[in-house]
N, C-alpha and C positions, 0 to 999 in steps of 0.2 A: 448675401452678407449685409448688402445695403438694409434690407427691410429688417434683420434683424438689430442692426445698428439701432434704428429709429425708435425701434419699440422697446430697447432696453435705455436710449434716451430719453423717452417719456417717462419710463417708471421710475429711473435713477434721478429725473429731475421734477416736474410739476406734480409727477405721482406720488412723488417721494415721502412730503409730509402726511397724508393720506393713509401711507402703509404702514408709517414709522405712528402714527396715532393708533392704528391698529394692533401693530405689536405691544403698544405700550400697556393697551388695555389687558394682555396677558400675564406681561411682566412687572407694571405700577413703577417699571424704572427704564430711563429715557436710556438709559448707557445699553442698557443688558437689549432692549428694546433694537438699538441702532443693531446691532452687531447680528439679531435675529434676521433683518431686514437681508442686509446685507450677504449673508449666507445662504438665504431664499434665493436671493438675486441670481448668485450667484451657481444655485444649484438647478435653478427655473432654465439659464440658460448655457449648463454643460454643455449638454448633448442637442443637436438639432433635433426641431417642434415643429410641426405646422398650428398656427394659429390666426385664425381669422380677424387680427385686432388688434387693440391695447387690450379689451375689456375681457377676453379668455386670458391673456396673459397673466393679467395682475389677478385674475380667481387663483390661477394657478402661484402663483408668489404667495396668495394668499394662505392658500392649503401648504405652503412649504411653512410658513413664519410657524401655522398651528405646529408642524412637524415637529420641525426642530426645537418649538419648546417645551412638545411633549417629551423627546429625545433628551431634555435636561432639565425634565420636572424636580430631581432633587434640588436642587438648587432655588426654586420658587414656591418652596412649601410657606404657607402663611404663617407667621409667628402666633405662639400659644398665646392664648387669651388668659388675663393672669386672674391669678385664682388667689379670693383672701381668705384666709384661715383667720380662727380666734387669736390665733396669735399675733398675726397679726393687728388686729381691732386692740387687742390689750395694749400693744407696744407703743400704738400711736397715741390711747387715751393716758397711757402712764408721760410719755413724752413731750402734751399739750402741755403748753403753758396756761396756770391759771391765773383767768384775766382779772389783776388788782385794782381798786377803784383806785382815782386819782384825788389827788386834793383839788385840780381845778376844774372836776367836774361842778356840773352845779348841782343846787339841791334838789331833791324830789321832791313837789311840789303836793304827790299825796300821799307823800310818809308821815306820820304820824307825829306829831311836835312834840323838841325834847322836853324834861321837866324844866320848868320855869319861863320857857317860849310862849308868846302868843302862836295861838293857831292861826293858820294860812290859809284864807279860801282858795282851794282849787281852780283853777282855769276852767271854761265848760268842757266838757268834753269833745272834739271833734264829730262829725255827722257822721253818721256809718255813710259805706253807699248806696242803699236802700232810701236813707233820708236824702241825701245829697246831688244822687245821680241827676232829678230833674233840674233841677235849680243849675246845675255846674254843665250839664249839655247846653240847657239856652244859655247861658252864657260864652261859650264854645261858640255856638251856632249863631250868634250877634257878633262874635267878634272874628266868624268867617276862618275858623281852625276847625278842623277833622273831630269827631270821635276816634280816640285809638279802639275801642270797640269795632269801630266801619272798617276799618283797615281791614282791605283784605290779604289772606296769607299769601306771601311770597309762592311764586311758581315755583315745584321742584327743578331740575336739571337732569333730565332722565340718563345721561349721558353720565353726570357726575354719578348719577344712583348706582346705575349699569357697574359703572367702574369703583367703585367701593365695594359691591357685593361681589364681585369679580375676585378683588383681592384677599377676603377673607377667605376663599374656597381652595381645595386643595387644587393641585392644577389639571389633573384630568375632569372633575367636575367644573373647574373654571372654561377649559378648551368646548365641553358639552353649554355651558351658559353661552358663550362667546356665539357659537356656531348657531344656536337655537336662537338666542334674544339680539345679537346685533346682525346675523348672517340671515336670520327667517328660516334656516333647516328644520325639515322634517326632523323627527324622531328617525325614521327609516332613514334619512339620507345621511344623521349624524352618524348611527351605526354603518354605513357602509364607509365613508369620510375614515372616520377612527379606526375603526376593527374592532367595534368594540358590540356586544350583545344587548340586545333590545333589554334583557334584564341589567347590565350594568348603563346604559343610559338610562333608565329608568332612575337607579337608585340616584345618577347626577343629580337627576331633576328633581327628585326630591331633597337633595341635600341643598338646591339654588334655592327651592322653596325655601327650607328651613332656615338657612343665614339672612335670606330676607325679610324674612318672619319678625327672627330673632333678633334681628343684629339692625337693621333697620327701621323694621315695622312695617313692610309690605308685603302686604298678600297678594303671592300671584294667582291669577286665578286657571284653572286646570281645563282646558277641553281636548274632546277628545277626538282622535284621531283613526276612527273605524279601519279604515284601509290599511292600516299600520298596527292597529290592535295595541295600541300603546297611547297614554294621555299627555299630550306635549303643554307647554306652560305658555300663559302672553302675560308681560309684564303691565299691569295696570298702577300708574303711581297717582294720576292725575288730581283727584278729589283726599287722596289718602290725609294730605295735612290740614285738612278740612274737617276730618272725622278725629286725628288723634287727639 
């Protein structure tokens, strides 16, 4: 009783944030997330286990959190993506307000002068940036400021990614992404995990592809897995905001 005392105090406490991040990546909500944890916990240690550890125990919490939010996937279906009809477009352009000029704008400078006005010469034109780029770098570069050009693109957050494309999916495709891109499962090992058919992990994986695609703009890329006869996915984000 003592060793199991210890090992449901490591998971109930330093483990705790750890699984409750985990769950949340299924649920996208901290409440629903706690309460999944909690029920793993609690179902991990009904009945007596032999296990060699913390690190078999909390696999096993972990395959319970999947469980139980496969067990109440109604509930975590993604909301529809909303869809604009013409009627919509008409509504809003009938509804714009049209923008009135003001009496204290000022005047345009290459409008056309009314009858009995002297004409106004124009201002010169500004430099395209074609013309301008050199001249306004060295000046940049004398006065020791960046080109916003150099600036290179922010790093993604693979973690944020993970978990965005996570929540537009419906939730058994979400539990197959979870298990594949943050757990490292085979294709074969999700199908045994789930219960579910190399052809319905299949169609997961190409639904993760497609919200990724679509919905993000990443392409994962597909290799293949001879010994399982099924092509599992690795998320590749690193260079993507580089190229879009």
């Amino acid at each position: 009783m003592a060793r199991w005392t210890r090992l449901y105090d490591e998971l109930a406490g330093p483990r705790y944030p750890f699984l409750l991040a985990y769950a949340q990546l299924l649920t996208g909500d901290r409440e629903a997330a706690d309460a999944l944890v909690a029920s793993a916990l609690k179902r991990t240690f009904a009945r007596p286990r032999r296990f060699d550890g913390v690190g078999p125990v909390e696999l096993q919490v972990r395959r319970e959190i999947v469980t139980r939010f496969l067990a109440r996937a109604g509930e975590f279906e993604p909301p529809p993506a909303p869809v604009e009809t013409d009627r919509d477009v008409a509504s809003a352009a009938e509804t714009s307000p049209t923008p009135q000029p003001s009496e204290h704008e000022p005047a345009n400078p290459y409008a056309p002068p009314a009858p009995g006005q002297e004409p106004v010469t124009p201002p010169a034109a500004p430099l395209t940036p074609a013309e301008g780029d050199g001249a306004d770098s060295s000046a940049r570069a004398s006065a020791g400021v960046a080109d916003p050009a150099d600036a290179a693109p922010e790093p993604r957050d693979e973690e944020a990614v993970l978990r965005e494309a996570l929540l537009a999916l419906p939730p058994q495709a979400r539990a197959v992404a979870l298990l594949r891109h943050h757990d490292g499962l085979t294709p074969g090992q999700i199908c045994e995990r789930l219960g579910l058919s190399l052809d319905g992990v299949r169609s997961a994986l190409q639904d993760v592809r497609r919200v990724a695609r679509t919905r993000l703009g990443i392409e994962l890329e597909v290799e293949p897995h001879a010994e399982e006869g099924l092509a599992g996915s690795e998320v590749t984000v690193a260079d993507h905001a580089g190229r879009a």
